[in-house]
C-alpha positions as CSV (number, residue, x, y, z in Angstrom):
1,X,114.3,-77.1,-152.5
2,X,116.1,-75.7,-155.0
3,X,115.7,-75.9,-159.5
4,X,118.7,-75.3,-161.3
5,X,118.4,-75.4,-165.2
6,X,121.7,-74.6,-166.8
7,X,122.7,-73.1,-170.3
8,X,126.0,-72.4,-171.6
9,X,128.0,-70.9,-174.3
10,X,131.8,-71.9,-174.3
11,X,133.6,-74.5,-172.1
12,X,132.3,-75.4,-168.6
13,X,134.0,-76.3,-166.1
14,X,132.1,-79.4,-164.3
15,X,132.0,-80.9,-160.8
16,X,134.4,-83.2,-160.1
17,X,133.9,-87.3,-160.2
18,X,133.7,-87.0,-156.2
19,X,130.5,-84.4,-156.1
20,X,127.7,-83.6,-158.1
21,X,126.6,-80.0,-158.7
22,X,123.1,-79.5,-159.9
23,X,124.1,-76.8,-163.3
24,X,126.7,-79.7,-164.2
25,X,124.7,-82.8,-164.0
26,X,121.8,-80.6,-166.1
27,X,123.9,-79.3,-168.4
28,X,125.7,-82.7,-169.2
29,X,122.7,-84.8,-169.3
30,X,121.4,-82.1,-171.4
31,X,124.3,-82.5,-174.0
32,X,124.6,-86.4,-173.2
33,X,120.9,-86.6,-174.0
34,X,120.9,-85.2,-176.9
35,X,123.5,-86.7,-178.3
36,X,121.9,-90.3,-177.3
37,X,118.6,-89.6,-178.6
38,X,120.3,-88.7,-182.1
39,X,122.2,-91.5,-182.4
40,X,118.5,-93.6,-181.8
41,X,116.9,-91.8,-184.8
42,X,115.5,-88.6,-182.9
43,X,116.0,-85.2,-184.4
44,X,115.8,-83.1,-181.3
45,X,114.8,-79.8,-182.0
46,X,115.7,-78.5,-178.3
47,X,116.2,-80.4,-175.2
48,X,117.1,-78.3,-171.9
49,X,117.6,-79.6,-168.4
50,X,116.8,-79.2,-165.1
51,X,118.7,-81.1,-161.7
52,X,117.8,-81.1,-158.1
53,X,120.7,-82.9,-155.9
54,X,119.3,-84.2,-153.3
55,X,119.6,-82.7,-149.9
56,X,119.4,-79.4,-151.7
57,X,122.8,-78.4,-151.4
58,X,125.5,-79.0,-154.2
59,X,128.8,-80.1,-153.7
60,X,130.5,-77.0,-154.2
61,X,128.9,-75.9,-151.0
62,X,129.0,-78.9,-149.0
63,X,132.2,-80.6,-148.0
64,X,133.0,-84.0,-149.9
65,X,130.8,-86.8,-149.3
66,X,132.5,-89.6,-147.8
67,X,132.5,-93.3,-149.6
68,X,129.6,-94.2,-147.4
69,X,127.8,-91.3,-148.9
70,X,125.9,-92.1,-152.4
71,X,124.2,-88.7,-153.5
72,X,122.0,-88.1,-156.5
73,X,120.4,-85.5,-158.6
74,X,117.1,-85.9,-159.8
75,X,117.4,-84.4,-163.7
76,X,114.4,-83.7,-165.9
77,X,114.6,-82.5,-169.2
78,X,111.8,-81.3,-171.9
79,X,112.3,-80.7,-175.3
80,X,110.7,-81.1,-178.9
81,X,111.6,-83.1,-181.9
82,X,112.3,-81.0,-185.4
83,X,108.6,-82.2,-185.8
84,X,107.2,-80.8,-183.0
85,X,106.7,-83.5,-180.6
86,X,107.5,-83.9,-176.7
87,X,110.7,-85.5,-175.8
88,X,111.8,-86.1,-172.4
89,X,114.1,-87.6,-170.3
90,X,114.0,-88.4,-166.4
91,X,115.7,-90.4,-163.7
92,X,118.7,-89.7,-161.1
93,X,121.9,-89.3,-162.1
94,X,124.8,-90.7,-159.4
95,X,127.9,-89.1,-161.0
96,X,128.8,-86.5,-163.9
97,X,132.7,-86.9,-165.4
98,X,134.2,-83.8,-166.7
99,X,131.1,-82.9,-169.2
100,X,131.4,-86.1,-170.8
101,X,129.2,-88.3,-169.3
102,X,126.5,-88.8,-167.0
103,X,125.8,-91.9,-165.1
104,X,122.6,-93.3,-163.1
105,X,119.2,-94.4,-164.2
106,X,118.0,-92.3,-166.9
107,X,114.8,-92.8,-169.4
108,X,113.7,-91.0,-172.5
109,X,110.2,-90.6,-174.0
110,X,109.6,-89.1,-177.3
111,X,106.0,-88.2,-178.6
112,X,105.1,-90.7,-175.2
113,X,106.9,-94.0,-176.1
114,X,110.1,-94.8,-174.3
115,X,113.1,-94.6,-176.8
116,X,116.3,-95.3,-174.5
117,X,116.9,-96.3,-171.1
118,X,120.5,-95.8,-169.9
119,X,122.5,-96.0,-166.7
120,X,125.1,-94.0,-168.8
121,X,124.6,-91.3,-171.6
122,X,127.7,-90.0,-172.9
123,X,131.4,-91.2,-173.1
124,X,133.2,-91.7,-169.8
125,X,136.5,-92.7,-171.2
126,X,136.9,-89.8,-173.7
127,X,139.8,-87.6,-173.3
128,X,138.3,-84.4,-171.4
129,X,137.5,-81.7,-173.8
130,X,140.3,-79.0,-174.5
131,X,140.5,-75.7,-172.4
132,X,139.1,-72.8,-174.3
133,X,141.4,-69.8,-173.8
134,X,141.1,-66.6,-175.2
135,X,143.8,-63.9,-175.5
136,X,144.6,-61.0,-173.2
137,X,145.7,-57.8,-174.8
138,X,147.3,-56.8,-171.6
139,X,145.5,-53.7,-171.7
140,X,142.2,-52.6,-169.9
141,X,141.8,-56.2,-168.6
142,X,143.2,-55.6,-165.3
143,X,144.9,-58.4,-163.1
144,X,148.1,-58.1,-164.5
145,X,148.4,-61.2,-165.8
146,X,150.6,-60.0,-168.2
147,X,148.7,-61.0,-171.7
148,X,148.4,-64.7,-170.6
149,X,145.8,-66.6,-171.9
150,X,143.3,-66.7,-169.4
151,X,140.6,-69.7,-169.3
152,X,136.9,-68.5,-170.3
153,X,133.9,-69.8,-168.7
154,X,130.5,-68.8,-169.4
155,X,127.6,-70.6,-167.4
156,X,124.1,-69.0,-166.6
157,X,122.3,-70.6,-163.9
158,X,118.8,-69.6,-162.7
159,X,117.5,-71.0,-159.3
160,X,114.0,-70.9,-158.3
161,X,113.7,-71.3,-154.9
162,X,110.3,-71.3,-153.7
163,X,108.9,-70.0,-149.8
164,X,108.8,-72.4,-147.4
165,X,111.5,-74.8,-148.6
């Protein structure tokens, strides 16, 4: 059994619609969240995710499930409101799409009541974000890419793996 909570700084490049990839379903239902629990009234302080696929492997290690195949990533989130009080938000998540969007069965609890319950948080349909690429000087970067832009990616992932699993 592997954790996987996922921060990020930058553009992220997420799993593809065919896979899920436990740091992309947390760190999408961690923005998506967010961004849902706003728009009901709820000024999240901080919200941060963690996501489990099921099976314990993600899809970048595992080849691509077939049709018959229906994985899912169990995603829990905690967080606080500006006021101090406990928000979070459960459920399994089915499919991530490009960062935007997350889609399964999803709940979220502030201070103990339920204030959303979604089978989508975010917005599928939205034109993926734009690639973030920063400069090469050409020199001391190595790779000879010959001062082309390159695409920057920053994603820290921690795993907890604990014995016996």
């Amino acid at each position: 059994m592997c954790l996987v909570a996922a921060t990020a700084a930058g553009a992220v490049a997420c799993a593809p619609v065919t896979g899920l990839n436990s740091a992309s379903v947390a760190l999408t239902t961690d923005r998506t969240g967010t961004g849902a629990l706003e728009r009901k009234g709820i000024d999240v302080r901080w919200l941060s995710c963690a996501a489990e696929v099921e099976g314990g492997r993600t899809a970048a290690s595992s080849p691509s499930p077939s049709a018959s195949v229906h994985r899912v990533a169990q995603v829990d989130c905690r967080g606080r409101t500006a006021d101090g009080k406990v928000i979070t938000v459960t459920g399994g998540v089915t499919q991530v799409v490009n960062g935007r969007c997350v889609r399964g069965d999803l709940t979220a609890e502030a201070d103990g009541r339920a204030v959303l319950r979604a089978d989508v948080l975010g917005d599928c349909d939205a034109a993926p974000p734009p690639a973030v690429v920063i400069p090469s000087s050409g020199a001391g970067h190595g790779g000879g890419n010959g001062g082309a832009a390159r695409p920057a990616v920053t994603v820290t992932v921690t795993v907890t793996q604990y014995p016996g699993k």
